[in-house]
C-alpha positions as CSV (number, residue, x, y, z in Angstrom):
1,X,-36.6,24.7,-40.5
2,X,-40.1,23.6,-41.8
3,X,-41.3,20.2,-40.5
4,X,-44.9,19.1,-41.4
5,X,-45.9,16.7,-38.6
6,X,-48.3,13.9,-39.7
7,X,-50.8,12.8,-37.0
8,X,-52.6,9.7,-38.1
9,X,-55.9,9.6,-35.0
10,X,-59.0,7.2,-34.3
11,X,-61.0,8.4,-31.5
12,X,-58.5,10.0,-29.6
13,X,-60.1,13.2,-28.1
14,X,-59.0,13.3,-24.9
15,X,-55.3,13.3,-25.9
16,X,-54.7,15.0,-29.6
17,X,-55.4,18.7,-28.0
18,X,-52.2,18.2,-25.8
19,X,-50.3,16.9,-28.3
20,X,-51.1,19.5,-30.8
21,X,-49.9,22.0,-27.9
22,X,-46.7,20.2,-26.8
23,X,-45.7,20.6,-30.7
24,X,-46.0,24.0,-30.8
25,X,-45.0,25.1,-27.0
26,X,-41.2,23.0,-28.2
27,X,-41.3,24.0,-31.8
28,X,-38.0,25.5,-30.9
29,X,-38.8,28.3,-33.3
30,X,-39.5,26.0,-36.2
31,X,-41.9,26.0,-38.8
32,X,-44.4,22.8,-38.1
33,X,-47.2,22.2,-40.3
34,X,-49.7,19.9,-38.2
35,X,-51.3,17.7,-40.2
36,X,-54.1,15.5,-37.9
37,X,-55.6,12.4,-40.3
38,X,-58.4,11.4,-39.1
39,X,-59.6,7.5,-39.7
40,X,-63.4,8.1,-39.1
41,X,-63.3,9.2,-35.3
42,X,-67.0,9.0,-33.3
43,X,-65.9,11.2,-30.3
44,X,-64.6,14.9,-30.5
45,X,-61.6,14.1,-32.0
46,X,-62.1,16.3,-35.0
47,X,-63.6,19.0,-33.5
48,X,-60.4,19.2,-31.0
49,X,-58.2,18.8,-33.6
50,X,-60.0,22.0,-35.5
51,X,-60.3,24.0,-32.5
52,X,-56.8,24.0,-32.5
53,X,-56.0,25.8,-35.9
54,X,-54.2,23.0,-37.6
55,X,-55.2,20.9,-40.6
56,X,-57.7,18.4,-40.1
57,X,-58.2,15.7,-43.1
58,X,-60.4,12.7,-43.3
59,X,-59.2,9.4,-44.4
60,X,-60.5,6.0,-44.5
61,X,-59.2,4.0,-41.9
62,X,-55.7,2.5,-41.4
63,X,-52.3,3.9,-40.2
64,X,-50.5,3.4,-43.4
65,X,-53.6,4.9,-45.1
66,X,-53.8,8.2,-42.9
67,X,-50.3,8.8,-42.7
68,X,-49.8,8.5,-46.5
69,X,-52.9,10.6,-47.4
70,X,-50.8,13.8,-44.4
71,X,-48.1,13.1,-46.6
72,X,-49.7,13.7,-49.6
73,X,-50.9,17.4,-48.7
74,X,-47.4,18.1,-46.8
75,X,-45.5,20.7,-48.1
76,X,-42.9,21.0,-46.2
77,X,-39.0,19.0,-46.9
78,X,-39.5,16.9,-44.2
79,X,-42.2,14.3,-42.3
80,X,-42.6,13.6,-38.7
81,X,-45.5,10.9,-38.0
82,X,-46.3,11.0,-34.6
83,X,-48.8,9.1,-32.7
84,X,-51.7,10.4,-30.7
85,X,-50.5,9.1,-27.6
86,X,-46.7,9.6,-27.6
87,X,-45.3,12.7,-26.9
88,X,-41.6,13.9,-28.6
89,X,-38.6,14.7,-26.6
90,X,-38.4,18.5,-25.8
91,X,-35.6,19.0,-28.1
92,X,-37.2,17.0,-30.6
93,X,-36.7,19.6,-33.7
94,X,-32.8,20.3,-32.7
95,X,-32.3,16.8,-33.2
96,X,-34.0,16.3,-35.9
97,X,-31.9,19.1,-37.9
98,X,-28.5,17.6,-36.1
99,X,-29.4,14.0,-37.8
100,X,-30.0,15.8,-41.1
101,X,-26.6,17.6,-40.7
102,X,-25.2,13.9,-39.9
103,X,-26.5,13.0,-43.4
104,X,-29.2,10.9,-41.9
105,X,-33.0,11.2,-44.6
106,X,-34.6,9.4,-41.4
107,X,-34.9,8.5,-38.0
108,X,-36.2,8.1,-34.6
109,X,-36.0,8.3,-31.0
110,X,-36.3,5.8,-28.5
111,X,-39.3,5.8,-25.9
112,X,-40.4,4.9,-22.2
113,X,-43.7,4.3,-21.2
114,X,-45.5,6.7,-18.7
115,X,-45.4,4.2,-16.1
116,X,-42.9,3.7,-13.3
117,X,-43.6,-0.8,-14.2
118,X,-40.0,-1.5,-13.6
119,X,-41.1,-4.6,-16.3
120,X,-41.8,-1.4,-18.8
121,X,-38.7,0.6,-17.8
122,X,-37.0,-2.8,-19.4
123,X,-38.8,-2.6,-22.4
124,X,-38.2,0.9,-22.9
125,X,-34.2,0.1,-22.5
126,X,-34.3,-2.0,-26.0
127,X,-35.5,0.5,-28.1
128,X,-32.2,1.9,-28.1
129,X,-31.1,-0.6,-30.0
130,X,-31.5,-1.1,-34.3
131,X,-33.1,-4.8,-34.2
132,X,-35.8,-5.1,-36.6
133,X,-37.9,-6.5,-33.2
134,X,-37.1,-3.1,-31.6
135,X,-38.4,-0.2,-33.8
136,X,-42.2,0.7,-34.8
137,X,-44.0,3.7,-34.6
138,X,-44.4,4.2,-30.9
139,X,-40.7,5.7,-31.4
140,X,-41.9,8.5,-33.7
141,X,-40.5,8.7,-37.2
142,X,-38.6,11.7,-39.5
143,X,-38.0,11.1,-42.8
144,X,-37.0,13.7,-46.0
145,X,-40.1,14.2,-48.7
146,X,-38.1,13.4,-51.4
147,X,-37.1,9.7,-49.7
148,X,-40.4,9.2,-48.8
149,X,-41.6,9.7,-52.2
150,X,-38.8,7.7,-53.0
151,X,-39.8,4.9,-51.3
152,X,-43.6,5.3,-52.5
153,X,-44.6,5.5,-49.1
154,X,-46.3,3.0,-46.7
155,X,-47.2,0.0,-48.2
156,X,-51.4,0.3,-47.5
157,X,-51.8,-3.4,-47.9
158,X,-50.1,-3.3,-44.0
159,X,-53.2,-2.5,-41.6
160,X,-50.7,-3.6,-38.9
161,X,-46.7,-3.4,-38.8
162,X,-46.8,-0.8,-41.6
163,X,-43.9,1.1,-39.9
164,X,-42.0,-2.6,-39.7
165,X,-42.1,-3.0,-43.4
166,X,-41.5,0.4,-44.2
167,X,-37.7,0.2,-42.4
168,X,-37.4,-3.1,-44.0
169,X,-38.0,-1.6,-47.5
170,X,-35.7,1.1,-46.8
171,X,-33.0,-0.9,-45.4
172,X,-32.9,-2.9,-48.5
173,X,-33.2,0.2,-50.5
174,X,-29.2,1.2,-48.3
175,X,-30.9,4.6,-46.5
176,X,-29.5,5.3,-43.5
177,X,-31.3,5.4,-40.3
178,X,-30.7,6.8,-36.9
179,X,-32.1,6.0,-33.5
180,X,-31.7,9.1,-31.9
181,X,-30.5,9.7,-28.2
182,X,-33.5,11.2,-26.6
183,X,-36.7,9.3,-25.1
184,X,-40.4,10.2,-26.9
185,X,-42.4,9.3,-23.9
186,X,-45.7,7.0,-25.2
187,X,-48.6,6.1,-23.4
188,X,-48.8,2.6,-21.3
189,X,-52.8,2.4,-22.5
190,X,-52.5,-1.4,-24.3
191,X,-50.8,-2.4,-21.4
192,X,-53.9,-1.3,-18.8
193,X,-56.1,-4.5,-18.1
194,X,-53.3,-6.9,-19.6
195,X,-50.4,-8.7,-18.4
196,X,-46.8,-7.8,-19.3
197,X,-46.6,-10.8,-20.8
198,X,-49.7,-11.6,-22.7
199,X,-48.9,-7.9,-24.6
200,X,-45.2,-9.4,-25.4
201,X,-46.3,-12.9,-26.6
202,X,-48.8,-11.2,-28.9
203,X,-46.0,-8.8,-29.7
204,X,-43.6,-11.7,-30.8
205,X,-45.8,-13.7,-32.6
206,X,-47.2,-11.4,-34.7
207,X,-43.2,-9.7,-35.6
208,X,-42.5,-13.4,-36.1
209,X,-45.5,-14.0,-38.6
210,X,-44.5,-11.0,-40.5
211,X,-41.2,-11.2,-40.5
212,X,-41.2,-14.8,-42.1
213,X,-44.1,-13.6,-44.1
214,X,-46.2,-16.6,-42.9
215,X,-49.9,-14.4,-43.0
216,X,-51.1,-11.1,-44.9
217,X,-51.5,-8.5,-43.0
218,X,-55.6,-8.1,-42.2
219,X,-55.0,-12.0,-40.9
220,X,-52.1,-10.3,-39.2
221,X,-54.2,-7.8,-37.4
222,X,-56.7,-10.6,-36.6
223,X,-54.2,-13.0,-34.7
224,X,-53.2,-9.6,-32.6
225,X,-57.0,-8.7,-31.5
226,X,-57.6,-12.3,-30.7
227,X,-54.3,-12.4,-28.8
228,X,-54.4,-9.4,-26.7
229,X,-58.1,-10.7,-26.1
């Protein structure tokens, strides 16, 4: 199986070496092209990305950007965008091929948090579930080339919720999509020096905002800096 793995990074030096490693150490004898995009980093993040052997390309900044300029030097039939600080299940490329046998062109897994807040462990419970409120790319995301391509990609307008309106597209489009059994585990970092529930207000109204389309997405990404403060 050839997966090429799309990494979009900003500043994240002290965790893209391990993830790089945990991708290959549980490749389960797949093929993975490692594709790190790079928004304009100012620590070492490029330079650990390099030591490492994989690709390393420079984009302007922006998740949707990033992810769609790894897609556009991919070569192989299918994408995985992964953030720098979550980490796939351990069986992550078996499952991947069994949803592809299911007939499934994408997917994800759900996630918990690395952090025993029994508050977290409840959050991590939802993302089982397919409510629009419940996905985004903390969850990690597989899709086929030629649906991605189909689906012209992320919508670059989106600096925020790119992943939201990217499953809202394709739902409408009919594709079918599957929340896989296994947990990615991401990274509890936006929750250090923050309440619970000043992350989960900001959280709902900015979905809500999108969802009803009531601001464009930099004002979008705006409301969520001034909310999380």
């Amino acid at each position: 199986m050839h997966i090429s793995v799309i990494i979009p990074v900003l500043n994240e030096s002290e965790l893209i070496g391990h993830l790089i490693d945990f991708l290959r150490f549980n490749s389960n004898n797949a093929t993975l092209e490692i594709i790190v995009v790079d928004g304009g980093s100012a620590d070492n993040t490029v330079q650990n990305a390099k030591e490492k052997g994989v690709i390393v390309l420079q984009s302007p900044m922006g998740r949707a950007i990033q992810m769609n300029a790894g897609a556009g030097i991919a070569t192989a039939p299918i994408f995985y965008f992964v953030h720098a600080d979550t980490l796939p299940p351990h069986d992550f490329v078996v499952q991947i091929q069994q949803a592809l046998l299911q007939g499934f062109s994408m997917g994800c897994f759900r996630y918990q948090f690395d952090s025993p807040n029994f508050i977290m462990k409840i959050n991590s419970w939802f993302t089982q579930f397919y409510f629009m409120f419940c996905q985004g790319g903390d969850k990690t995301f597989f899709i086929k080339k030629e649906v991605f391509a189909q689906m012209k990609g992320y919508d670059e307008r989106y600096v925020i919720m790119e992943e939201f309106d990217f499953l809202r597209r394709a739902k409408k489009a009919g594709l079918r999509f599957l929340i896989m059994p296994s947990n990615a585990k991401v990274s509890a970092r936006k929750y250090q020096g923050r309440s619970w529930l000043k992350v989960q207000i900001a959280n709902l109204l900015v979905f809500n905002a999108w969802q009803w389309h009531l601001a464009e997405p930099e004002k979008l990404k705006d409301l969520y800096k001034k909310l999380l403060g």
